[in-house]
C-alpha positions in Angstrom: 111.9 71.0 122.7 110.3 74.7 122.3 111.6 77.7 124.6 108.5 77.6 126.3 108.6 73.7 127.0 112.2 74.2 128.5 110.7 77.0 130.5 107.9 75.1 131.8 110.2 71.9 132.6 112.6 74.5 134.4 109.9 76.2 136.9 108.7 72.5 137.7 112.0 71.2 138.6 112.6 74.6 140.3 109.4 74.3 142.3 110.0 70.4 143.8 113.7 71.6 145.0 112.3 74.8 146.6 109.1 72.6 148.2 111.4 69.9 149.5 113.8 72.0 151.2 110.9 73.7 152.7 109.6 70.5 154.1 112.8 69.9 155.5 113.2 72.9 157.1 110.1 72.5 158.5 110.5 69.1 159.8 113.8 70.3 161.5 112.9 73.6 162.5 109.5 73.0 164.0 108.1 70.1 166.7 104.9 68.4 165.3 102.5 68.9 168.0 100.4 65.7 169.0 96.4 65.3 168.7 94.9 65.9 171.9 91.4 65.0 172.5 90.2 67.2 175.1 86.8 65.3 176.8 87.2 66.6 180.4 86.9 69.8 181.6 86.6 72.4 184.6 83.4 74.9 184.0 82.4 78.2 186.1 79.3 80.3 185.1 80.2 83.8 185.1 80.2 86.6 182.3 83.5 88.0 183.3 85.4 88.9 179.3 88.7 87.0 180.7 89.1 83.7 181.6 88.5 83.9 185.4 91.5 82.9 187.7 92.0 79.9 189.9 90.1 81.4 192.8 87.1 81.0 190.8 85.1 78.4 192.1 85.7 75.6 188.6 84.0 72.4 188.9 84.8 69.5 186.6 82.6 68.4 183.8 82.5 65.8 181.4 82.6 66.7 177.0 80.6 67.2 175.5 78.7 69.3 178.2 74.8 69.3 177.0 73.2 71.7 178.8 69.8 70.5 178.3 71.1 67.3 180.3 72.9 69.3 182.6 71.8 72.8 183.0 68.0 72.8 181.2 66.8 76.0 182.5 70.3 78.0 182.4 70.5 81.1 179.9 73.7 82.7 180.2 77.4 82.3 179.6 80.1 79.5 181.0 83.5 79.2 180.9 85.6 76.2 180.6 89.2 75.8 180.7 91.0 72.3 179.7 94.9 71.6 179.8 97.3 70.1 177.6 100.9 69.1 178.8 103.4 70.2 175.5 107.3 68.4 175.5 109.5 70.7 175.3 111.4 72.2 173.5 109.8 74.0 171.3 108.8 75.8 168.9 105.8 74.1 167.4 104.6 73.4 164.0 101.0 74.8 162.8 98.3 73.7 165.4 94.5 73.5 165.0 91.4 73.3 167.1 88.8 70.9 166.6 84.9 70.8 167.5 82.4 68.0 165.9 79.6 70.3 166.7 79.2 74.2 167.2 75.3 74.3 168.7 76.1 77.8 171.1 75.0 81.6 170.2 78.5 82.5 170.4 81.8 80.8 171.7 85.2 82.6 172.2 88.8 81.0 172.3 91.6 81.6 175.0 94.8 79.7 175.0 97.2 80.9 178.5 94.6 83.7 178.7 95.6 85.2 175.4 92.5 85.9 172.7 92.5 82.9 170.1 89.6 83.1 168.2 85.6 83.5 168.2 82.4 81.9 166.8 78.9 83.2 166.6 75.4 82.2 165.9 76.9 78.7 165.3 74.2 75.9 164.3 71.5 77.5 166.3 69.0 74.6 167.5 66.2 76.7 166.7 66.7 76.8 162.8 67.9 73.8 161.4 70.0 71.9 163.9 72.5 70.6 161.8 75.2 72.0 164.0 78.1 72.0 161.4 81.8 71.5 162.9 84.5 74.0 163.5 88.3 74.4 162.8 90.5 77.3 163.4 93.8 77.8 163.6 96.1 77.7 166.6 98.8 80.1 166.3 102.0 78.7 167.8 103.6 81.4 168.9 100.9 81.6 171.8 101.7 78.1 173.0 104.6 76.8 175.3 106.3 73.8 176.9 104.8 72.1 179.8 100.9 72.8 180.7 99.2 74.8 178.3 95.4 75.8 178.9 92.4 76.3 176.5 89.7 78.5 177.6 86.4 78.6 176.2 83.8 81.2 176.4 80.2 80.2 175.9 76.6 81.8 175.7 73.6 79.9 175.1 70.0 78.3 176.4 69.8 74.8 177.9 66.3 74.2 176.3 67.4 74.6 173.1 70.1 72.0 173.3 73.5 74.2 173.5 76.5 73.4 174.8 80.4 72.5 174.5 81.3 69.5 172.7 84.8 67.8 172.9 87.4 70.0 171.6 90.6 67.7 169.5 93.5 70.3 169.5 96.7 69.3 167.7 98.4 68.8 164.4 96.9 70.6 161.6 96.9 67.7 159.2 95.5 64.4 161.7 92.8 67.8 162.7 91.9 68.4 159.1 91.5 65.3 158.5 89.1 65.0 161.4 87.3 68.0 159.8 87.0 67.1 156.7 84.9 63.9 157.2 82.8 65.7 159.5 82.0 68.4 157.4 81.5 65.8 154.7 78.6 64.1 156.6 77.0 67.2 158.3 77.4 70.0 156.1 78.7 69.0 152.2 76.0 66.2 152.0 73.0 68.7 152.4 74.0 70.5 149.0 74.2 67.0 147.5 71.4 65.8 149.0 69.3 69.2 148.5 70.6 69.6 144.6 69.0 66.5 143.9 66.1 66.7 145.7 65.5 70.3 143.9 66.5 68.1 140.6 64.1 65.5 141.5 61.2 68.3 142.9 61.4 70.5 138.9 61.0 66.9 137.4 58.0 65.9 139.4 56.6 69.0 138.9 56.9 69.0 135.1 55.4 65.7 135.4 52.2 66.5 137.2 51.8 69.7 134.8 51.4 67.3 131.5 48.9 65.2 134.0 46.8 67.4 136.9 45.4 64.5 137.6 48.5 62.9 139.4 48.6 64.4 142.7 51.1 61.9 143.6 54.0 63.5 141.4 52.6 67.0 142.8 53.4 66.5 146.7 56.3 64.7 146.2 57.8 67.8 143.9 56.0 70.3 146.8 57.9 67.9 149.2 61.1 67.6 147.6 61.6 71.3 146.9 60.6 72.3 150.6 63.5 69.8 151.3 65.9 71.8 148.8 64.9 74.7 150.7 65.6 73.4 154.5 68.4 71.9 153.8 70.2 74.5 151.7 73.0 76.7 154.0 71.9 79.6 152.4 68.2 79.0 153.7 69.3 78.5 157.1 70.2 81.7 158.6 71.9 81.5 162.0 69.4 83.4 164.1 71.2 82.4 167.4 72.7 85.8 168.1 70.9 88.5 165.8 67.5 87.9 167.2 64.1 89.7 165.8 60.4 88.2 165.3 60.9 87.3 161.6 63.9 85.5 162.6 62.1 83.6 164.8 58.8 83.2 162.9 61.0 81.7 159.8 63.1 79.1 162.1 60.3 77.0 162.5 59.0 76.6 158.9 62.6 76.4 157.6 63.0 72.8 160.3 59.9 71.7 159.7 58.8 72.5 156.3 58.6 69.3 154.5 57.0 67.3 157.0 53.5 68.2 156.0 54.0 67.8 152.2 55.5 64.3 153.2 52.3 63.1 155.3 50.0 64.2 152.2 52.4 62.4 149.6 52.2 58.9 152.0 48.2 60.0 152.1 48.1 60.2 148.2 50.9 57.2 147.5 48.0 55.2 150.1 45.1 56.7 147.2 43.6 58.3 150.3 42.2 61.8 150.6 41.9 63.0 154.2 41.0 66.6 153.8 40.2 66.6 158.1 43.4 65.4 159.0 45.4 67.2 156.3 43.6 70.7 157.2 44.3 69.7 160.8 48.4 69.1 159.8 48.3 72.5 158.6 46.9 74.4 161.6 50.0 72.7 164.1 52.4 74.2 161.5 50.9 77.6 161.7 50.7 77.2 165.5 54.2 75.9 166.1 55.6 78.8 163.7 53.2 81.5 166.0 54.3 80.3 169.5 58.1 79.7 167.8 57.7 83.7 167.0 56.1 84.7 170.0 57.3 82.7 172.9 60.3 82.6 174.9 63.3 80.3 174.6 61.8 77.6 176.5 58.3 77.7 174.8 60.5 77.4 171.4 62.1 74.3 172.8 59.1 72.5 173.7 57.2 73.6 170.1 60.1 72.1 169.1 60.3 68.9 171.3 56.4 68.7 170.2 56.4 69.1 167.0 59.7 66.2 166.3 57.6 63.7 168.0 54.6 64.4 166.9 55.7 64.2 163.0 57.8 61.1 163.6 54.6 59.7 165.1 53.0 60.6 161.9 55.5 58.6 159.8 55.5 55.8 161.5 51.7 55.9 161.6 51.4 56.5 157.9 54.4 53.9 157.3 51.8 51.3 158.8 49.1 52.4 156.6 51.2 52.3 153.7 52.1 48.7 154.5 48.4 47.8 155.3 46.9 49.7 152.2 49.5 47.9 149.7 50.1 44.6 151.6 47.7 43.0 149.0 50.2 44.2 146.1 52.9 43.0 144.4 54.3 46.3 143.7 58.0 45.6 144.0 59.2 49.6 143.5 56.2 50.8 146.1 58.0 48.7 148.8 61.1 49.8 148.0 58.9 53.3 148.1 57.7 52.5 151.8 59.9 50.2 153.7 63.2 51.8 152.5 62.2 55.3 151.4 59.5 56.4 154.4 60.5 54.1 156.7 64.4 55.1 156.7 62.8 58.6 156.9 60.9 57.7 160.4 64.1 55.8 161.7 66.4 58.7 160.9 64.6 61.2 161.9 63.5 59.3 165.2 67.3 59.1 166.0 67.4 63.0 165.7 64.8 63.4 167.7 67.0 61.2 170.2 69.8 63.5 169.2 67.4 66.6 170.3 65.9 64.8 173.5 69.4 64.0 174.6 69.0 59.7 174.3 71.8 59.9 171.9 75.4 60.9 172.5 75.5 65.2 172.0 78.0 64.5 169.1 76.0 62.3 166.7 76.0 63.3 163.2 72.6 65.1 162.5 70.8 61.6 160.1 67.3 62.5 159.0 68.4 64.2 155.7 70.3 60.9 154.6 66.8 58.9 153.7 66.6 61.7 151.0 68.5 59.8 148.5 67.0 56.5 148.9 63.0 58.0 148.8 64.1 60.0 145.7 65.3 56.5 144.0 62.4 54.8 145.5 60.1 57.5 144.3 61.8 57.4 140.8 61.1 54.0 140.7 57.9 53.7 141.3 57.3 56.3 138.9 59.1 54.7 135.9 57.7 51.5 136.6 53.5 53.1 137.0 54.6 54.6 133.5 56.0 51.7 132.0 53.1 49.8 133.3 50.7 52.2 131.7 52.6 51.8 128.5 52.0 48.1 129.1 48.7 48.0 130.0 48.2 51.0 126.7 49.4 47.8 124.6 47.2 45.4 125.8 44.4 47.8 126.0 45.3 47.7 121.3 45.9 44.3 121.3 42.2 43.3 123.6 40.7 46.7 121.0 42.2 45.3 118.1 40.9 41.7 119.1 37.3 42.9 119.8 37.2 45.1 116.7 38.1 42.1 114.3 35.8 40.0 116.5 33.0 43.0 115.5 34.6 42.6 112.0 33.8 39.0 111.7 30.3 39.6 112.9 29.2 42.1 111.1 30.1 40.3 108.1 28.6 36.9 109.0 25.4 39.5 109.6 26.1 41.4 106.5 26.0 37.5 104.9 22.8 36.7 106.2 21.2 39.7 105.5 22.3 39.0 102.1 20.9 35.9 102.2 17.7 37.0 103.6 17.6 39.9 100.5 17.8 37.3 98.2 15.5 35.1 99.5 13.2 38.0 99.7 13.8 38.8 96.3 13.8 35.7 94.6 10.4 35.1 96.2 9.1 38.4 94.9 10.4 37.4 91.7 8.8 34.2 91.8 5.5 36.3 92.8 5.5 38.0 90.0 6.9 35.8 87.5 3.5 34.0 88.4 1.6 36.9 88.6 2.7 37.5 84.8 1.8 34.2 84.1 -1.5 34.1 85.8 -2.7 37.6 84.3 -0.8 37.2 80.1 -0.5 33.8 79.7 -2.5 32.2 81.8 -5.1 34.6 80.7 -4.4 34.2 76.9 -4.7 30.0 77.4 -8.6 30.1 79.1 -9.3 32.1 75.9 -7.9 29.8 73.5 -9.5 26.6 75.5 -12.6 28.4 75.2 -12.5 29.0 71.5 -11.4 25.3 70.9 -13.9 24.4 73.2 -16.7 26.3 71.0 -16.2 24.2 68.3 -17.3 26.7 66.1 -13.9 29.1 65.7 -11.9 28.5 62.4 -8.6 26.6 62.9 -6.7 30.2 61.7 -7.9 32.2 64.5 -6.9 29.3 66.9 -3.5 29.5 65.5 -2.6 33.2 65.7 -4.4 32.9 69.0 -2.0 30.0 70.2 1.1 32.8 68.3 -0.2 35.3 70.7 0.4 32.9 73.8 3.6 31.6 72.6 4.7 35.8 72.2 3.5 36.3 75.6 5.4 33.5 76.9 8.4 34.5 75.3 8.3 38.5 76.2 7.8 37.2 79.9 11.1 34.6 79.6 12.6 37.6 77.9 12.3 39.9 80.9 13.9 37.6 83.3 17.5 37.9 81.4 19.6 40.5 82.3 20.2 43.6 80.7 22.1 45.5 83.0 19.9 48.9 82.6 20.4 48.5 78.7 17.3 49.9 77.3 18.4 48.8 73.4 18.6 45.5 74.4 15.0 45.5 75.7 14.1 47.0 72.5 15.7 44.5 70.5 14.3 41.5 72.4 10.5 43.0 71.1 12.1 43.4 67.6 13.1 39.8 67.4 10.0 38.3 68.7 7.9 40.7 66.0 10.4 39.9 62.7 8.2 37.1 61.5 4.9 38.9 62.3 6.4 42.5 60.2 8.1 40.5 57.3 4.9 38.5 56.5 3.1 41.5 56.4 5.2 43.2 53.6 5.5 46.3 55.7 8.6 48.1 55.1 9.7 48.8 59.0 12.7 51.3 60.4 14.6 50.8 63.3 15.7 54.2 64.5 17.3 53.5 68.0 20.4 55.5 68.7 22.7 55.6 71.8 20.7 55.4 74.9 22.1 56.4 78.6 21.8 53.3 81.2 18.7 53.2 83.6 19.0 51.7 86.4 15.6 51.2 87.5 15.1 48.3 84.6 13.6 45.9 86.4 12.1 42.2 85.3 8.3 44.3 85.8 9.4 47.3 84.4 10.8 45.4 81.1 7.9 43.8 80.5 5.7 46.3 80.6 7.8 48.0 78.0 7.8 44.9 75.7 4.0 44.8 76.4 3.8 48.3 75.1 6.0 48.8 72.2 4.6 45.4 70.5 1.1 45.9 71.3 1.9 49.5 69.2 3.6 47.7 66.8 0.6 45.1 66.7 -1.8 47.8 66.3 -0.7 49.0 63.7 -0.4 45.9 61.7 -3.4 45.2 61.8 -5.9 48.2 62.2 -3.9 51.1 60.4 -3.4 49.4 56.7 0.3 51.2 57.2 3.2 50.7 54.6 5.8 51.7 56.9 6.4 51.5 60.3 9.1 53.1 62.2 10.2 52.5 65.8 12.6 55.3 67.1 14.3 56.6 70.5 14.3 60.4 71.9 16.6 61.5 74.5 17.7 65.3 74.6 21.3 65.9 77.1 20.2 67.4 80.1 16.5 65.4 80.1 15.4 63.2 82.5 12.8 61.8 79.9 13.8 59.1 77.7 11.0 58.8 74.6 9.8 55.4 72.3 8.0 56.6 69.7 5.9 54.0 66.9 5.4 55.8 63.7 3.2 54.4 60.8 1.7 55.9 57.9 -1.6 54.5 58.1 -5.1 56.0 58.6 -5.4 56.7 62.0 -8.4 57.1 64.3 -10.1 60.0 65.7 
C-alpha cells in the first residue's frame, strides 16, 4: 500500500474512535430530552417586550390558535406561555423547537423569561400562503429540572389568517425529523414542482413558436411559467412586516397569477374562444391587485376570500364544460387531461380555500400546487398523442393521396386509350376519305375515259392500251402512297422510278438518277406523297413524249441551313415557249 493509502486508512480509523467516544460521552454526559407536543396554551393580549407575569390576566387556549376563528377583527400582538415538566437531573442534550406552520408578521421565543429566538415576516397570508415550518434551536443551558415555560410573542391580523400553531419541543433528532418531512411537503416540493413546470412552460412555448396556430401549447406555457413564478421562494417575498404599496400591489398577482392563464387554457383545450368572459377574467385580476394595494388588512382578506372562491368556482365550472364539450370523444390522454389534471387542480385548491376559510384544521399542508405534476403529464400526453395522431392521420392522408392519384393514373390512361382510339378512328376514316377521293378523281376518272373510248368503237386498240397503262400507273402510285415511308423522301422517289422503268427503257432514253442524301420530313403524308408521285412522273411523262429528249435526268437539291428541299427534271429536248 502507497504512503498516502496508509495515511488515508489511518485518518479513517482515527476518525470512527474519536466519533465513538464522542457519542459516548454524550450519551453519558448529557440527558436526552423527550418530545413534547405542546397543543394547549394560556394567551394574554398585551405588547409588553417581556413575557408578562402571573398577575396578568392568561386565559387558556387551544393550538393551533387561528385567529380568524378566534379573534377575526384583532390586529395586534399576544402572548402565550406553555409549560413542560423536565426529570431531573440534568444537564440536557441539544433541544429544538418545532412549528408546522409560521403564518405571523413576526414571532419571538422566551424560555423561563430568557430571550430564545425570533422570526419575522414568516409565510405572510397575503403573498403566497404556503406558510413554511420552523426549527430553531433550544439552547440547554437555559432549561432546568421540573417546570420549564415557553413564551411566545406574536404580532399579526386575524383576517389574514395568523396565528400560533402547536409548537413540538424536544430532542433535536425525533424534531428534525418532524421538520424535515414538513419542509419536504410545503417548501422543497415547490422548487420541484416549479422546475418542472418552468421545464414544461420553455417546451410549450417552443412548441407554439414552430405553430402560431396552437393556442393550446401557448396558454399552457403562459400558465405553466406564471406557476414557476408563484411558486418559486425567491418570487415570494415576505411582505408581512416590511410593508409599502408595491409590496402589497405584487402579493396579489404573485397568489393568483396562474389562475387566469389556466381558465383560457381549459377555454382553448374546450376549442372555445370567449373573448367577453376572458376580458371580464382580466379586469377581477386588475381589481383584486388595486384593492390588495389600496385597502386595508381586512379589505385584502376579503379580495382574497373572493377571489379563492371565485377561481375555484371557475374550475369546477370549466371542469364541467370540459367533460360536456369532450364526452362524445374517445380521447383517452384529454381525460386523463380533465378529470385528473383540472379536476385534481379544483379539489386541491378547494381544500386550500378550506385551509383559508378555516373548514380545515390550521395545520394542513398547503395542496393546490400538488395537481402541477399530474396536469403537466396529462398535458404532455395529450400533446404527444395530438402529434402522433397528426403523424397518423399525415400517413393516411399519402396512403388515401397516393390511392386517388393512381385511381387518376388509371383514368387518365383508360381516357388517354380511347382518345387514341377515337384518333384512329378519325384517321382511318379520313384515310379512307381520301383513299376514295384519289380513287374517285385519278382512277376513277382515268376508267370513264377509257369506257368511253371502247365505247366509241372508233379508237385503235394501241391507244386503249396505254390508256388502260395509264390507269393501272395510277392505281399503283395511289397503292404506293399508302406504305409507309417514315418521312423518307428517297423512298417516295424511288417508288415513281420503279413504276416509270418500263415506260424510260422502251423509249431508249438514256435517264440519270441524281438523288443524294436527303434530311427526313415529317409532314410526308399518304396526300402529300401522292401528289409528289403525280408530279415528278407526269414531268417525267412529259418529257417522253413531247420533248424528243435523249437524256433525262432526275436530281435532288437541298443546301444546309435551307428549309427548301428541290426535285428538279432535266431533259435535253426542245422545249416550249
Amino acid at each position: 500500500m502507497s504512503r498516502l493509502g496508509r495515511f488515508l486508512a489511518g485518518m479513517l480509523l482515527l476518525a470512527g474512535i474519536s466519533g465513538a467516544a464522542a457519542q459516548q460521552g454524550f450519551q453519558q454526559g448529557f440527558q436526552k430530552v423527550p418530545v413534547f407536543h405542546l397543543d394547549r396554551a394560556e394567551f394574554v393580549v398585551s405588547n409588553a417586550p417581556l413575557p408578562p407575569g402571573d398577575e396578568a390576566d392568561w386565559r387558556p387556549t387551544a393550538l393551533p390558535d387561528n385567529w380568524y376563528r378566534s379573534r377575526p377583527d384583532f390586529s395586534g400582538i399576544v402572548w402565550y406561555r406553555m409549560t413542560f415538566e423536565l426529570a431531573p437531573p440534568g444537564p440536557y442534550g441539544v433541544t429544538s423547537v418545532y412549528m408546522p406552520r409560521v403564518s405571523v408578521r413576526f414571532v419571538s421565543f422566551f424560555i423561563n423569561g430568557a430571550f430564545m429566538n425570533g422570526l419575522r415576516a414568516q409565510g405572510d397570508a397575503r403573498a403566497l400562503n404556503w406558510d413554511e415550518p420552523a426549527r430553531f434551536a433550544l439552547s440547554a443551558a437555559l432549561l432546568r429540572p421540573g417546570r420549564n415555560i415557553l413564551y411566545a410573542r406574536v404580532g399579526g391580523t386575524g383576517a389574514l389568517r395568523q396565528g400560533l400553531a402547536s409548537v413540538t419541543l424536544g430532542n433535536a433528532g425525533e424534531v428534525l425529523t418532524r421538520y424535515a418531512i414538513r419542509e419536504a411537503f410545503q417548501h422543497d416540493a415547490l422548487y420541484v414542482v416549479g422546475g418542472g413546470a418552468a421545464a414544461a412552460g420553455l417546451l410549450a412555448l417552443a412548441f407554439w413558436l414552430k405553430n402560431r396556430r396552437d393556442s393550446v401549447m401557448l396558454w399552457f406555457g403562459v400558465t405553466a411559467l406564471t406557476w414557476f413564478f408563484m411558486a418559486m421562494p425567491w418570487f415570494s417575498p415576505h411582505f408581512g412586516y416590511y410593508r409599502g404599496f408595491a409590496t402589497d400591489f405584487f402579493t396579489f398577482p404573485l397568489r393568483f397569477a396562474y389562475a387566469v392563464p389556466l381558465l383560457i387554457l381549459c377555454l382553448r383545450l374546450g376549442g372555445k374562444r370567449l373573448p367577453w368572459l376572458e376580458a371580464a377574467a382580466w379586469l377581477f385580476t386588475g381589481v383584486g391587485m388595486a384593492l390588495a394595494a389600496l385597502g386595508s388588512d381586512g379589505v385584502r382578506a376579503t379580495v382574497i376570500t373572493v377571489s379563492s372562491m371565485a377561481y375555484v368556482a371557475a374550475l369546477f365550472v370549466l371542469l364541467a364544460f370540459l367533460v360536456r364539450s369532450r364526452a362524445a370523444r374517445h380521447d383517452t390522454p384529454f381525460w386523463w387531461m380533465t378529470l385528473a389534471g383540472v379536476a385534481l387542480a379544483a379539489l386541491l385548491s378547494f381544500c386550500d380555500l378550506g385551509r383559508w376559510m378555516g373548514w380545515l384544521d390550521y395545520e394542513n399542508v398547503a395542496l393546490a400546487h400538488f395537481h402541477v405534476p399530474v396536469l403537466l403529464f396529462a398535458v404532455g400526453a395529450t400533446t404527444v398523442d395530438r402529434y402522433f395522431k397528426a403523424i397518423a392521420a399525415v400517413e393516411r392522408s399519402n396512403a388515401e393521396l397516393e390511392r386517388r392519384l393512381s385511381q387518376k393514373t388509371r383514368e387518365i390512361e383508360a381516357s388517354y386509350q380511347r382518345l387514341h382510339e377515337v384518333e384512329r378512328e378519325r384517321v382511318l376514316s379520313d384515310e379512307r376519305s381520301r383513299i376514295m377521293a384519289d380513287m374517285h378523281d385519278g382512277v376513277g376518272a382515268s376508267l370513264i375515259g377509257l369506257l368511253g373510248l371502247v365505247q366509241s368503237g372508233s379508237t385503235q386498240r394501241s391507244t386503249i392500251a396505254r390508256r388502260v397503262q395509264e390507269t393501272l400507273l395510277e392505281l399503283r402510285l395511289v397503292v404506293d402512297s399508302l406504305g409507309p415511308v417514315e418521312g423518307d423522301l428517297g423512298v417516295v422517289l424511288g417508288s415513281v422510278r420503279h413504276r416509270m422503268r418500263e415506260p424510260i427503257e422502251e423509249s431508249g432514253v438514256r435517264f440519270l438518277w441524281r438523288i443524294g442524301e436527303l434530311p427526313v420530313v415529317d409532314y410526308l403524308t399518304p396526300r402529300s406523297i401522292l401528289a409528289i408521285q403525280h408530279i415528278v412522273l407526269e414531268a417525267i411523262a412529259n418529257a417522253l413524249r413531247h420533248a424528243a429528249a435523249t437524256t433525262i435526268a432526275v436530281q435532288t437539291e437541298a443546301e444546309p441551313g435551307d428549309e427548301c428541299l428541290r426535285v428538279c427534271v432535266l431533259d435535253d429536248g426542245r422545249g416550249f415557249d
